[in-house]
DSSP file (Angstrom, degrees, kcal/mol; ACC not computed):
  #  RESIDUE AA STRUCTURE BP1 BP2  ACC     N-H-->O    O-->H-N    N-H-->O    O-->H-N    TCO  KAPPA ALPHA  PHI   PSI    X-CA   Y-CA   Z-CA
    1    1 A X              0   0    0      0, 0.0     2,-0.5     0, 0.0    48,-0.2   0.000 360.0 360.0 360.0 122.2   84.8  108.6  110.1
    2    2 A X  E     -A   48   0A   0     46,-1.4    46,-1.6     2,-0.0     2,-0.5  -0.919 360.0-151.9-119.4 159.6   84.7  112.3  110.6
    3    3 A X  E     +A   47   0A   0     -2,-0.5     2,-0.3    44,-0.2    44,-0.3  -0.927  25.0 172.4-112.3 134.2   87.3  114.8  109.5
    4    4 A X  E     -A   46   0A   0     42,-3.0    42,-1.2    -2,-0.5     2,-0.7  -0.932  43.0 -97.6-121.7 142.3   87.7  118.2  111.6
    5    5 A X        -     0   0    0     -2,-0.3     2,-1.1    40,-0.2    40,-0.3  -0.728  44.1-116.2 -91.3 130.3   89.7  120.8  111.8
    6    6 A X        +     0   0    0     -2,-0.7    38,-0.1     1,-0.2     6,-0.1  -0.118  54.3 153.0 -62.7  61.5   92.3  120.2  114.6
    7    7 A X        +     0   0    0     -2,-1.1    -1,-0.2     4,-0.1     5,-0.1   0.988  49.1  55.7 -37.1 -98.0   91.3  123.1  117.1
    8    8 A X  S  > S-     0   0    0      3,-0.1     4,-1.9     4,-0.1     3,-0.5  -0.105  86.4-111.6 -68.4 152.8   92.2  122.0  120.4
    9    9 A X  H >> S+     0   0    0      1,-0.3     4,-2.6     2,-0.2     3,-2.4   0.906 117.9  55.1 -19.9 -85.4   95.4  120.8  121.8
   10   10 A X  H 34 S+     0   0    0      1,-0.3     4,-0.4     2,-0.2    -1,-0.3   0.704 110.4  45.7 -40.6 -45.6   94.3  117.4  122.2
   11   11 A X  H >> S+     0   0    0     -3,-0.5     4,-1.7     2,-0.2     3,-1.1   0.806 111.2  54.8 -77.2 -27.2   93.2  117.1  118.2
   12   12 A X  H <X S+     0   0    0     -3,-2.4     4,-2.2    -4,-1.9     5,-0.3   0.889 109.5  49.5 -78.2 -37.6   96.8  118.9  117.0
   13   13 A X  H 3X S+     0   0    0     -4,-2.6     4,-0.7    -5,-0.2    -1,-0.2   0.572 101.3  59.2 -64.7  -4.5   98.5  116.2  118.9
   14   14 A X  H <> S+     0   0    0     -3,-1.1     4,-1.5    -4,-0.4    -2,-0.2   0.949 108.1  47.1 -67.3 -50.6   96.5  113.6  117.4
   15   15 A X  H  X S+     0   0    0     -4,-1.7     4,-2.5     1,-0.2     3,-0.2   0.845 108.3  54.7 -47.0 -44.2   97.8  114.8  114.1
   16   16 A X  H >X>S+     0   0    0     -4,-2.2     4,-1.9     1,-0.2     3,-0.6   0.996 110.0  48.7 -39.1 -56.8  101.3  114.9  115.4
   17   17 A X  H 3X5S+     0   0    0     -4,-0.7     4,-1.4     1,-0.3    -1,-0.2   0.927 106.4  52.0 -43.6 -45.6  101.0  111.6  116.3
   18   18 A X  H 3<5S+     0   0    0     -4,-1.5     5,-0.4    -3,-0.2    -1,-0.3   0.842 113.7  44.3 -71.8 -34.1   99.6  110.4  113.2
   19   19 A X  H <<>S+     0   0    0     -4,-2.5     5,-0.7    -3,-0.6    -2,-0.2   0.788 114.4  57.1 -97.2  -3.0  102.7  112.1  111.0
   20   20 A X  H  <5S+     0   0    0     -4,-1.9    -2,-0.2     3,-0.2    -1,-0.2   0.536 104.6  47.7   7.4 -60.7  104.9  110.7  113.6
   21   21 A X  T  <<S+     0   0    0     -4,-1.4    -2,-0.2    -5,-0.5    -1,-0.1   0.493 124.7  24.9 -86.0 -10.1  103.8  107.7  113.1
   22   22 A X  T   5S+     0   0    0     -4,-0.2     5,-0.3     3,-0.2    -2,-0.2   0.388 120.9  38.6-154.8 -33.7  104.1  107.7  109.4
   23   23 A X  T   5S+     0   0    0     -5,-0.4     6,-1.2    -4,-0.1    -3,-0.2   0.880 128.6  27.9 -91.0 -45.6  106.4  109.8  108.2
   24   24 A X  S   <S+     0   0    0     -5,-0.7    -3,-0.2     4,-0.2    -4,-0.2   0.646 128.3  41.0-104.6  -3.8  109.0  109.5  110.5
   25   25 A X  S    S+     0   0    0     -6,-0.2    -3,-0.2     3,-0.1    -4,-0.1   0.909 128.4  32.0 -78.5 -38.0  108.3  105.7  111.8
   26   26 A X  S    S+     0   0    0     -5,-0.0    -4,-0.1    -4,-0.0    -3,-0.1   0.702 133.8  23.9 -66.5 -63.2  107.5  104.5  108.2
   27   27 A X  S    S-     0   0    0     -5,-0.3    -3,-0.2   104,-0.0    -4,-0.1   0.630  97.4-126.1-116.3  -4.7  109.6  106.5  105.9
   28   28 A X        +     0   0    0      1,-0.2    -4,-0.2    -5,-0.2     2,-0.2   0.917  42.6 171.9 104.1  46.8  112.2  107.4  108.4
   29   29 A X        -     0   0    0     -6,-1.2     2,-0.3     1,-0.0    -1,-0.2  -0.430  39.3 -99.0 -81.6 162.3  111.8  111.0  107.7
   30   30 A X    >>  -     0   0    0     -2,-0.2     3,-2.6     1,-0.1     4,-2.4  -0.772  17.5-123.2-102.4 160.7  114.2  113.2  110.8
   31   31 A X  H 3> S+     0   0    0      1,-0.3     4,-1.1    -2,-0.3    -1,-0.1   0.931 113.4  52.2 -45.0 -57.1  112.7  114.6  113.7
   32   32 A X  H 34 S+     0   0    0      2,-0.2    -1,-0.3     1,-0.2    -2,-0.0   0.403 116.1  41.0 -74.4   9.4  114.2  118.3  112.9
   33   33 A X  H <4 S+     0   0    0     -3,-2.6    -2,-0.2    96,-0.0    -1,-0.2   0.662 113.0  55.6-117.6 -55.9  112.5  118.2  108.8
   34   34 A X  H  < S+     0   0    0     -4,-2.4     2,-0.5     1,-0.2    -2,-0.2   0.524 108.9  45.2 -57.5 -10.8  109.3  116.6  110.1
   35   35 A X  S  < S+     0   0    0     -4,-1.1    -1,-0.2    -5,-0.1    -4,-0.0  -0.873  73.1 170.2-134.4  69.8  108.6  119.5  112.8
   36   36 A X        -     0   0    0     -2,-0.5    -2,-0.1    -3,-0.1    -4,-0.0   0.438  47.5-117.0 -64.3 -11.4  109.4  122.5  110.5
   37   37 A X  S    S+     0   0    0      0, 0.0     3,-0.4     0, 0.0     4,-0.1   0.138  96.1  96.8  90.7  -0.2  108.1  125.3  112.8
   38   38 A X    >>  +     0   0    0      1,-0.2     3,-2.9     2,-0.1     4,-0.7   0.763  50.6  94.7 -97.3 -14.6  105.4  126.3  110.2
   39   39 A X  T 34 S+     0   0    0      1,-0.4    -1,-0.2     2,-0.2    20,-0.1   0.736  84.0  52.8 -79.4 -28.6  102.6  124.3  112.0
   40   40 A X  T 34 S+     0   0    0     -3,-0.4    -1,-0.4     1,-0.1    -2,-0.1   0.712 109.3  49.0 -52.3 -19.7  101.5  127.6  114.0
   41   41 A X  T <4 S+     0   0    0     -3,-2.9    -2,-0.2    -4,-0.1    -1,-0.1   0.925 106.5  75.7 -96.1 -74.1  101.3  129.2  110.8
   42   42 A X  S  < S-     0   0    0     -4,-0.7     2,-0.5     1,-0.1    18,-0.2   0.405  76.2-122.7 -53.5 172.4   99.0  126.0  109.2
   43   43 A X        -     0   0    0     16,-0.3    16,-1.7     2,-0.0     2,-0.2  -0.964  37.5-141.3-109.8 123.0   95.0  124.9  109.6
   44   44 A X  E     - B   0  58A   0     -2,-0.5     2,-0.2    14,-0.2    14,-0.2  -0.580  15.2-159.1 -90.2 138.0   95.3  121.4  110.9
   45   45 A X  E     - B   0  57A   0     12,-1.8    12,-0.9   -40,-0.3     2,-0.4  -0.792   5.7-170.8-138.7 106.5   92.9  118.5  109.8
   46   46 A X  E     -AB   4  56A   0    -42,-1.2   -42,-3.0    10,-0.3     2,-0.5  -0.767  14.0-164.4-128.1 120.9   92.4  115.5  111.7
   47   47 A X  E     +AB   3  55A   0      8,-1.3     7,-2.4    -2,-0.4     8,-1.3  -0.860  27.0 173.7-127.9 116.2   90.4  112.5  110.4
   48   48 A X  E     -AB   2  53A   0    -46,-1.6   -46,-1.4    -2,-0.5     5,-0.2  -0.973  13.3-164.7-154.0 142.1   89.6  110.1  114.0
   49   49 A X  E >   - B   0  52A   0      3,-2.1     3,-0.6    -2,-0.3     5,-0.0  -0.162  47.9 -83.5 -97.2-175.4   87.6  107.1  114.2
   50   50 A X  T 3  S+     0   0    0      1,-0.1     3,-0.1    -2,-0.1     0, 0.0   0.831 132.4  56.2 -55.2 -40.1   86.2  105.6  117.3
   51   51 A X  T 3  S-     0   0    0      1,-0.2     2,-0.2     3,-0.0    -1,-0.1   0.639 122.1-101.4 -87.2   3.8   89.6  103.8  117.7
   52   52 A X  E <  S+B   49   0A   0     -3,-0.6    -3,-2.1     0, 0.0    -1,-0.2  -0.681  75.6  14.3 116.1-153.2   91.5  107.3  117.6
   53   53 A X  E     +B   48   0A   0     -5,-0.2    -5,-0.3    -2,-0.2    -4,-0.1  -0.226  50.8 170.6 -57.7 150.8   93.5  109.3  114.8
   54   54 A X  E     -     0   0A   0     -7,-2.4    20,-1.4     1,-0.3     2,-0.3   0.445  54.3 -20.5-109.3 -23.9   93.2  108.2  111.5
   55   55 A X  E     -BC  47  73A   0     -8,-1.3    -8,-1.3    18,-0.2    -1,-0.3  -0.977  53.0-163.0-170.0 169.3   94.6  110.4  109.2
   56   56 A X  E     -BC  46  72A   0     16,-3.8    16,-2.5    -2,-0.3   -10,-0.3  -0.954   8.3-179.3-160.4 155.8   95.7  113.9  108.9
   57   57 A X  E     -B   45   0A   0    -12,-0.9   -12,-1.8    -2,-0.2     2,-0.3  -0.754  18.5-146.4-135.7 179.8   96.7  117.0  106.3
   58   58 A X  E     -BC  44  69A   0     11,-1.3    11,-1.3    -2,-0.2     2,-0.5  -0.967   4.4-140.0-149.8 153.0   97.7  120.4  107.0
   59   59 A X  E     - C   0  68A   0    -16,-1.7     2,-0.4     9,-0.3   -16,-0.3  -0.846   5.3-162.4-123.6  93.1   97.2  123.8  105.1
   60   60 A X  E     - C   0  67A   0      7,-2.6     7,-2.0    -2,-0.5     2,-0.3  -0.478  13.3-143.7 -78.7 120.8   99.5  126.2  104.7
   61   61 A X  E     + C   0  66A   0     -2,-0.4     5,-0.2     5,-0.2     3,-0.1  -0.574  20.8 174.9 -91.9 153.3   98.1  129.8  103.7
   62   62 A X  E >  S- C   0  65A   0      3,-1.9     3,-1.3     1,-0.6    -1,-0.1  -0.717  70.8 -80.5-136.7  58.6  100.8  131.9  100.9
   63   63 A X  T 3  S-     0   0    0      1,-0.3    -1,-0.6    -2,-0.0     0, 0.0  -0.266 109.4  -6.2  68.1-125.0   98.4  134.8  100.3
   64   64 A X  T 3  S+     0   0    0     -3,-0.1    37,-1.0    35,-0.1    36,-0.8   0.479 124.8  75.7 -78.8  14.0   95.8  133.3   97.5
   65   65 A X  E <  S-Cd  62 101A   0     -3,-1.3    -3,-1.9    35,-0.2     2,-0.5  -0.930  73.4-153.6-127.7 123.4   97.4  130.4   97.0
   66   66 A X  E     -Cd  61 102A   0     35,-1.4    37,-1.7    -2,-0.4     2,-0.6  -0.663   7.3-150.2 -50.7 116.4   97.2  127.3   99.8
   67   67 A X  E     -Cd  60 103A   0     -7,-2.0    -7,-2.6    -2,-0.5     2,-0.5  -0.851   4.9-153.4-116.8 110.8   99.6  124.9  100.3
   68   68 A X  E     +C   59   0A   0     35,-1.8    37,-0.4    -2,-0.6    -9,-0.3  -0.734  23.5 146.6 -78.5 127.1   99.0  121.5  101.5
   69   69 A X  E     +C   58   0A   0    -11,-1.3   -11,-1.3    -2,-0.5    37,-0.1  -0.779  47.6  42.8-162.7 167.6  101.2  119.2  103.3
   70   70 A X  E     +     0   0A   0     -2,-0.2     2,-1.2     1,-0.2    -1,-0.1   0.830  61.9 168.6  38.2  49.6  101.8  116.6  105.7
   71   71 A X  E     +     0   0A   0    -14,-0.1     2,-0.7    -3,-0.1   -14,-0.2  -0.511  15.3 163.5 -89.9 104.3   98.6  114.9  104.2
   72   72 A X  E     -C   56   0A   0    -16,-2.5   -16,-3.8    -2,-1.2     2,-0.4  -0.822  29.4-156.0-128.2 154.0   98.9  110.9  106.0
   73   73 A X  E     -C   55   0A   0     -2,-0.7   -18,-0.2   -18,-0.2     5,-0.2  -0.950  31.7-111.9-140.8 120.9   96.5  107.9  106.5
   74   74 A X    >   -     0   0    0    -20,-1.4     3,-1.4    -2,-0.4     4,-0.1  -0.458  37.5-104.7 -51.4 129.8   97.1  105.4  109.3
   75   75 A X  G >  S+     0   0    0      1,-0.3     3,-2.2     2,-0.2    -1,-0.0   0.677 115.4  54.1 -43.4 -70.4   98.2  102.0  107.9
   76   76 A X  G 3  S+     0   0    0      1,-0.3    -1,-0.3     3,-0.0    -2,-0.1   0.351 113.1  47.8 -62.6   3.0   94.5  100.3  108.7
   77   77 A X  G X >S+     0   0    0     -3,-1.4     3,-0.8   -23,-0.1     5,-0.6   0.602  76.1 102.5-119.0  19.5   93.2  102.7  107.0
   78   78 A X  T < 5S+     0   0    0     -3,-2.2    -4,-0.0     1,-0.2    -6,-0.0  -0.065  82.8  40.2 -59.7 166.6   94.8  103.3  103.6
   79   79 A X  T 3 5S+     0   0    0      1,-0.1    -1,-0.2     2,-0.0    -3,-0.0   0.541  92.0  95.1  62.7  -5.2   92.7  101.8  100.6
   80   80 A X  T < 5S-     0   0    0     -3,-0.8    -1,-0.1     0, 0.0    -2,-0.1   0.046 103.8-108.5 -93.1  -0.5   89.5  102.9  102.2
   81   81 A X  T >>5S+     0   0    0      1,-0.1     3,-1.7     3,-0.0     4,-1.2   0.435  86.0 120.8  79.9 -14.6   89.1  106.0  100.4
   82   82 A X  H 3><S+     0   0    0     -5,-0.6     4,-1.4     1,-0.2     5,-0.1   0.842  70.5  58.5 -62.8 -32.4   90.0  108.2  103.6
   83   83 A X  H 3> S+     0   0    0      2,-0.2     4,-0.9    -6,-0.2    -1,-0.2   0.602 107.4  45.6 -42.1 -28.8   93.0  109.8  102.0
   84   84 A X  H <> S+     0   0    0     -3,-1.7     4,-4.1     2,-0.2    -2,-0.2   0.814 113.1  53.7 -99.7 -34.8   90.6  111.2   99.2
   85   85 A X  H >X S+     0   0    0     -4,-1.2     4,-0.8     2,-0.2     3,-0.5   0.956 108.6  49.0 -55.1 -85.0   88.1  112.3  102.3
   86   86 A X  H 3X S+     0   0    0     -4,-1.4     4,-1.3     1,-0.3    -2,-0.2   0.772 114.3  42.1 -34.9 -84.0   90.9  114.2  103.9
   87   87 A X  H 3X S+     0   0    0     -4,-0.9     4,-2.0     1,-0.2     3,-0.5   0.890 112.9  58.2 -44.6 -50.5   92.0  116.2  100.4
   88   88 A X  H XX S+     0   0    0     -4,-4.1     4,-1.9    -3,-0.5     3,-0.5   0.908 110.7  44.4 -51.8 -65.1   87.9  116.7   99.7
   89   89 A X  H 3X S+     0   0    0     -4,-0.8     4,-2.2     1,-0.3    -1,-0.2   0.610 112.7  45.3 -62.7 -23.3   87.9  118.4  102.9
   90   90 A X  H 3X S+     0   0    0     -4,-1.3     4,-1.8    -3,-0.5     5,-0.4   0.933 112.5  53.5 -50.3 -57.3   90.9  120.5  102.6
   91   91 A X  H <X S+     0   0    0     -4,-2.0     4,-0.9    -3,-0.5    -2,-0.2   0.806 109.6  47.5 -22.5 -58.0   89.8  121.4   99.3
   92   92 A X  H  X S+     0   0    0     -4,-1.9     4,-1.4    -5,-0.2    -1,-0.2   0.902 113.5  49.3 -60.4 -48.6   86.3  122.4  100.8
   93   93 A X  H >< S+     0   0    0     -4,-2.2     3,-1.3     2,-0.2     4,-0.4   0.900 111.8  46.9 -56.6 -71.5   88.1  124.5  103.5
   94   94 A X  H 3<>S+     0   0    0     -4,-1.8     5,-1.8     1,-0.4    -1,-0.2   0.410 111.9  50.9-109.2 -19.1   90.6  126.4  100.9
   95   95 A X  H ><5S+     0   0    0     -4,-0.9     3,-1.5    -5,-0.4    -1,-0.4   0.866 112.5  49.6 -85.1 -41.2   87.6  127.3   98.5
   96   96 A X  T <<5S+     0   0    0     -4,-1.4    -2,-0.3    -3,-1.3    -3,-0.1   0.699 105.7  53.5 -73.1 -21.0   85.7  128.7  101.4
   97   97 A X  T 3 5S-     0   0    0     -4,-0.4    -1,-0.3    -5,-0.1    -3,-0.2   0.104 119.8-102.5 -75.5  -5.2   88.2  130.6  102.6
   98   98 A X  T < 5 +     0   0    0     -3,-1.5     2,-0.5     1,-0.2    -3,-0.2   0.844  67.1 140.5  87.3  15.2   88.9  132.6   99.2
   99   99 A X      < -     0   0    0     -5,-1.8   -34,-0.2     1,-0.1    -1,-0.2  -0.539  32.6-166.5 -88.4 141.2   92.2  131.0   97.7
  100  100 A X        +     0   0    0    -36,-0.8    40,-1.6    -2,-0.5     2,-0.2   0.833  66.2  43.3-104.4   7.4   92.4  130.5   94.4
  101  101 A X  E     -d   65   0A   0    -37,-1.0   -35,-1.4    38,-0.2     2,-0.5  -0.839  56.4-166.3-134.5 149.5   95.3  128.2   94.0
  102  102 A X  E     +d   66   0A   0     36,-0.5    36,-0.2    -2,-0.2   -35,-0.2  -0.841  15.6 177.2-139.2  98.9   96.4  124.8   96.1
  103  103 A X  E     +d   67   0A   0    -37,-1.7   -35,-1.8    -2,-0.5     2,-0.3  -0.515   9.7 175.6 -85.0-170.8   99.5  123.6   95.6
  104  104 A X  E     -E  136   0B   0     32,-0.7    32,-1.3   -37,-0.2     2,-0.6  -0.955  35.1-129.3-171.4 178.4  101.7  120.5   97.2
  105  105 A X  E     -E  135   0B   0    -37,-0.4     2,-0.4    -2,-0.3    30,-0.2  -0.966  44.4-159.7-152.9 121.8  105.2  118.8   96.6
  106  106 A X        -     0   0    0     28,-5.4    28,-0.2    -2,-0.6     5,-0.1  -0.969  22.1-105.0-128.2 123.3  103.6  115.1   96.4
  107  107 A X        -     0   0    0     -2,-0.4    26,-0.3    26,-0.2     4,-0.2  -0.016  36.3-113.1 -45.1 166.9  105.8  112.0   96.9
  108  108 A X  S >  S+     0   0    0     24,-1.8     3,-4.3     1,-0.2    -1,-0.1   0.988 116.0  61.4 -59.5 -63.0  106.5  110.3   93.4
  109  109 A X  T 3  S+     0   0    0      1,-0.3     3,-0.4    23,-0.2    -1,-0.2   0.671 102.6  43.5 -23.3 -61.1  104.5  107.5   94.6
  110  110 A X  T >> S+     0   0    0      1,-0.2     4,-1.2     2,-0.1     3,-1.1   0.366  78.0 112.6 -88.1   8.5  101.2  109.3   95.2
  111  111 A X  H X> S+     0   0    0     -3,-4.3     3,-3.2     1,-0.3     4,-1.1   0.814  80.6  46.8 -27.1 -61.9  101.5  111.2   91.9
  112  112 A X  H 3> S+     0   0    0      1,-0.4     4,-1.4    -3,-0.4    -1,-0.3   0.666 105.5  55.4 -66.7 -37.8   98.5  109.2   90.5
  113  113 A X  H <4 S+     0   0    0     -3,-1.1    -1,-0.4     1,-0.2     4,-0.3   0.551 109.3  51.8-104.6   7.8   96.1  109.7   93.6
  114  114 A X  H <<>S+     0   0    0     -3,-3.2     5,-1.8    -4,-1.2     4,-0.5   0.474 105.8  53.0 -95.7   4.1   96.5  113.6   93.2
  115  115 A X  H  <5S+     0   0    0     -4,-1.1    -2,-0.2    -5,-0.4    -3,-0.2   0.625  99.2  54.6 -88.2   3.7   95.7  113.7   90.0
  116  116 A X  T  <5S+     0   0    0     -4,-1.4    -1,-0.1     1,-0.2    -3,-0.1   0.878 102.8  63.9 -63.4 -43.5   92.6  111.9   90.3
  117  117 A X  T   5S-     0   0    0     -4,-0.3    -1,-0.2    -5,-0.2    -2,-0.2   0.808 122.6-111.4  -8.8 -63.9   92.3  115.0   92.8
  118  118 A X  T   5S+     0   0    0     -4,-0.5    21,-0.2    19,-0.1    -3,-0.2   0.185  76.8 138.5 114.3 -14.8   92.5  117.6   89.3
  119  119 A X      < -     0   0    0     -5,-1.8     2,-0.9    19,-0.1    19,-0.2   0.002  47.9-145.0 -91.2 154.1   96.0  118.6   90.7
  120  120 A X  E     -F  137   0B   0     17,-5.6    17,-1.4    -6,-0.1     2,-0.3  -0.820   7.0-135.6-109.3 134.2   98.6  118.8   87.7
  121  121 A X  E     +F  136   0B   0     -2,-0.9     2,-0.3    15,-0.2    15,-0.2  -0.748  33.2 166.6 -92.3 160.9  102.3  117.8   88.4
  122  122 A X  E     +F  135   0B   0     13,-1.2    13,-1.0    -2,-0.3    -2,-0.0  -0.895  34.0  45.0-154.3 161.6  105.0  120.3   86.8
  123  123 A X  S    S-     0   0    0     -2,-0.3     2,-0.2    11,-0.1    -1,-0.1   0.242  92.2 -60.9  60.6 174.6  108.7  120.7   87.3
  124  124 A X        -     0   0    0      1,-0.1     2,-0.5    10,-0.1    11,-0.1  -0.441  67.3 -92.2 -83.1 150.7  111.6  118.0   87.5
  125  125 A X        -     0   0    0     -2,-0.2     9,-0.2     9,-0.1     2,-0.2  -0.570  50.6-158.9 -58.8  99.4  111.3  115.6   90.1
  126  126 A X        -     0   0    0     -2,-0.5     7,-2.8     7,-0.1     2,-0.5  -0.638  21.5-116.8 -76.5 147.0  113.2  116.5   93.6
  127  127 A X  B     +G  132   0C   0      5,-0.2     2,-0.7    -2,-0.2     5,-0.2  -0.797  32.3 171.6-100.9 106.8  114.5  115.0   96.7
  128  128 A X  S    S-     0   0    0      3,-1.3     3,-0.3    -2,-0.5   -95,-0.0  -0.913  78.9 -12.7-135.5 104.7  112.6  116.3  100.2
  129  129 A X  S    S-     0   0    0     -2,-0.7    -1,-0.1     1,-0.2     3,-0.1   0.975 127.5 -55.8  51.3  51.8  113.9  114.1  103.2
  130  130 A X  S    S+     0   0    0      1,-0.2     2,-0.4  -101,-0.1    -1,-0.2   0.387 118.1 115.8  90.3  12.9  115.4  111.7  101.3
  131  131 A X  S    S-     0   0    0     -3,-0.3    -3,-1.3    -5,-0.0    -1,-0.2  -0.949  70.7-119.3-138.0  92.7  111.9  111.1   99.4
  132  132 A X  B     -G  127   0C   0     -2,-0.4   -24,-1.8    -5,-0.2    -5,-0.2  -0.194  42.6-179.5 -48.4 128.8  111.5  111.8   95.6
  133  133 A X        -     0   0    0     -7,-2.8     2,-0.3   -26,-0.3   -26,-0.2  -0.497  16.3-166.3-106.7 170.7  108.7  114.7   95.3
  134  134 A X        -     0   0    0     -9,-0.2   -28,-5.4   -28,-0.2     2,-0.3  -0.752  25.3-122.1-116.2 155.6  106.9  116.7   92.2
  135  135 A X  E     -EF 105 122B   0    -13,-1.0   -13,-1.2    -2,-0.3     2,-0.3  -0.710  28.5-179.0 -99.8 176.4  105.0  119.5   92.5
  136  136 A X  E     -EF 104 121B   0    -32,-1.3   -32,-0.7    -2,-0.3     2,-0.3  -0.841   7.7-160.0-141.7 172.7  101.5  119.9   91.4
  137  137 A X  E     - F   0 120B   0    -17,-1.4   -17,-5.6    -2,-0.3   -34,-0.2  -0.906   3.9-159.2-143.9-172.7   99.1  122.6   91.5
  138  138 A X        -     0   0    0     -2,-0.3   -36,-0.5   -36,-0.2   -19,-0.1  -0.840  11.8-146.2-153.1 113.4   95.1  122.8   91.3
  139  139 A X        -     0   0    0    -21,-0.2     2,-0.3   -38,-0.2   -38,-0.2  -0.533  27.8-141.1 -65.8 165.7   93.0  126.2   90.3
  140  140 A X              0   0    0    -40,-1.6    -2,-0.0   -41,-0.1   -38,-0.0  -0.781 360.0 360.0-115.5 163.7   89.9  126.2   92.1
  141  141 A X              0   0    0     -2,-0.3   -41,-0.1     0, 0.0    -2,-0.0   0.035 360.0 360.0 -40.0 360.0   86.7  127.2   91.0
């Protein structure tokens, strides 16, 4: 599996495809909250196998502090550790680039697999596209 950052057309449409597929096929997120306008803004990261997209995150930069979002892993490959691939490499990016902070707004669900991460939840528990959230943060190194 390699994870890239989504350059070309063709690799930011994979990603679409991939939160498409999974936010708003899955979890029934709406067209107008999944396409938020920031994605010009973002660094795109796109996780493709031989058999095409596999996963994908995105990184939004807020002066020193990063924010990550739309982080998803295609159904045959959740449990496989690719989710954790996908964060490492964000991670990698956002330290190499000078930020000193990552935050996220993390489904309830996934508390547990970003605090394996290091990321710390704080504040009361919120509703974002119909989907209970926390946020978390991380210093970096």
């Amino acid at each position: 599996m390699k994870i890239r950052i989504a350059i070309s057309d063709t690799d930011r449409a994979a990603c679409f495809a991939v939160r498409k597929a999974v936010f708003m096929g899955e979890q029934g997120v709406s067209e107008a909250e999944e396409w938020d306008g920031l994605d010009d803004a973002c660094t795109h990261f796109l996780a493709a196998s031989a058999d095409g997209p596999a996963g994908c995150a995105r990184l939004l930069p807020k002066g020193y502090i990063a924010k990550v979002q739309r982080v998803a892993v295609m159904p045959a490959y959740r449990g496989t550790g690719l989710g954790r691939q996908i964060m490492q490499a964000v991670l990698d990016h956002a330290r190499h680039e000078g930020f000193t902070t990552v935050i996220l707004d993390s489904q309830t669900h996934a508390l547990g697999f970003y605090e394996a991460l290091g990321f710390i939840a704080h504040g009361p528990e919120f509703d974002d596209a119909g989907i209970p959230h926390r946020s978390m943060r991380l210093a970096l190194d």
